[in-house]
C-alpha positions in Angstrom: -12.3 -17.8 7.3 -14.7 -19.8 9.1 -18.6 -19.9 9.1 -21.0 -19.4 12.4 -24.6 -19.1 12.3 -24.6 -18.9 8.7 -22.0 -15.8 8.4 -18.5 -15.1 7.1 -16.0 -14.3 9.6 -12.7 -13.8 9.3 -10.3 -13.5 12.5 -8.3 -10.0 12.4 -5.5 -8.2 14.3 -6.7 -4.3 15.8 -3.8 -2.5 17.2 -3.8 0.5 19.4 -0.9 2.8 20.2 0.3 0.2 23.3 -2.3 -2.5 22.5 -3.4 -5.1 19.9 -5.9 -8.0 20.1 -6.8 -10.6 17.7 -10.7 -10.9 17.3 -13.5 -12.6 14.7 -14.9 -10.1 12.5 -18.0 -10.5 9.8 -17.7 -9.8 6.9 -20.4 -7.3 5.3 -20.3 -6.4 1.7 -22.7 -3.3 1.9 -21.1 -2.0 5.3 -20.6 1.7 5.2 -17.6 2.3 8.0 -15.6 -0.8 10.1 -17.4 -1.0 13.6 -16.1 -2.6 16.8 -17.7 -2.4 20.0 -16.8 0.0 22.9 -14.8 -2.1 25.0 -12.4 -2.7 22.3 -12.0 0.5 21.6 -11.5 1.4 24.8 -9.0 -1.6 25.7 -7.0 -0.3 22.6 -6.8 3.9 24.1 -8.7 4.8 20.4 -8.7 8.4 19.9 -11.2 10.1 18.4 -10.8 10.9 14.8 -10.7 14.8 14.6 -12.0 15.3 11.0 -15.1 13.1 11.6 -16.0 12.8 15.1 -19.5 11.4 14.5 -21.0 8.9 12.5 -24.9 8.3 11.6 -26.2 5.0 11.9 -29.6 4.0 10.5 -30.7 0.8 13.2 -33.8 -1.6 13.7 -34.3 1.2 16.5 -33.9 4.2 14.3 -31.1 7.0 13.1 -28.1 7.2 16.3 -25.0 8.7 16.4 -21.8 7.0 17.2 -18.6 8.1 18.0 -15.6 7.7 15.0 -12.3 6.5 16.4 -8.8 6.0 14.7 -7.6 2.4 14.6 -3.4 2.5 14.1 -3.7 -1.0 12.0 -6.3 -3.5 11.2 -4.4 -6.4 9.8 -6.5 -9.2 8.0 -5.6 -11.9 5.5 -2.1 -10.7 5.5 -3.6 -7.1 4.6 -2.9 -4.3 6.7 -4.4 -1.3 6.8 -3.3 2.1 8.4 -5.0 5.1 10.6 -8.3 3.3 9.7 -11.3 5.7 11.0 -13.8 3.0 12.9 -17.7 3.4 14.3 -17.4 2.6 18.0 -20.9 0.9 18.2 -22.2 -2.3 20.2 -24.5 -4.1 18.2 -26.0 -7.5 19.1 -24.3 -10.7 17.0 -22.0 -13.5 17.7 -19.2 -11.7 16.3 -16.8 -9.2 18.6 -16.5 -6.5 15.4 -19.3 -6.1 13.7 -19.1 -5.1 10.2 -15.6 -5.0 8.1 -15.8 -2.3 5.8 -14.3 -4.4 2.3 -13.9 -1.4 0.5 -10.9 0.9 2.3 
């Protein structure tokens, strides 16, 4: 774990069907969903998750709907998690995913 701009981040393994990649993620206690930015989910062929397509997001710009995706495995910490329904969302910070769920 490692500090930047005065937030947690922790450095996590996403894996796609054919693809993985190693990123820094923040850590957000009150985070809702797990959300990484298009081009990673794109990268990693994410498919859409078919019994909750759509997520609502309240943002500084108002209430937006983004796409839910399945992740195959998020590893972090030595933890791994499986079929792991992610917000594909870009939002604005230092740190390539945006907000890891704790709670899963």
């Amino acid at each position: 774990m490692k500090i930047r701009k005065g937030k947690q981040l922790v450095r996590v393994r996403l894996e796609g069907k054919r693809f993985r990649v190693f990123e820094d993620a923040l850590i957000d206690t009150g985070a809702a969903f797990t959300v990484i930015p298009p081009v990673i989910a794109d990268f990693l062929e994410l498919e859409t998750d078919s019994a909750f397509p759509k997520a609502m997001l309240v943002t500084a710009s108002g209430l937006i709907e983004a796409p839910v995706k399945t992740l195959e495995k998020l590893e972090v910490a030595g933890i791994e998690i499986e079929s792991l329904p992610v917000v594909v969302h870009k939002i604005p910070d230092p740190a390539p995913i945006k907000a890891l769920k704790l709670k899963f």
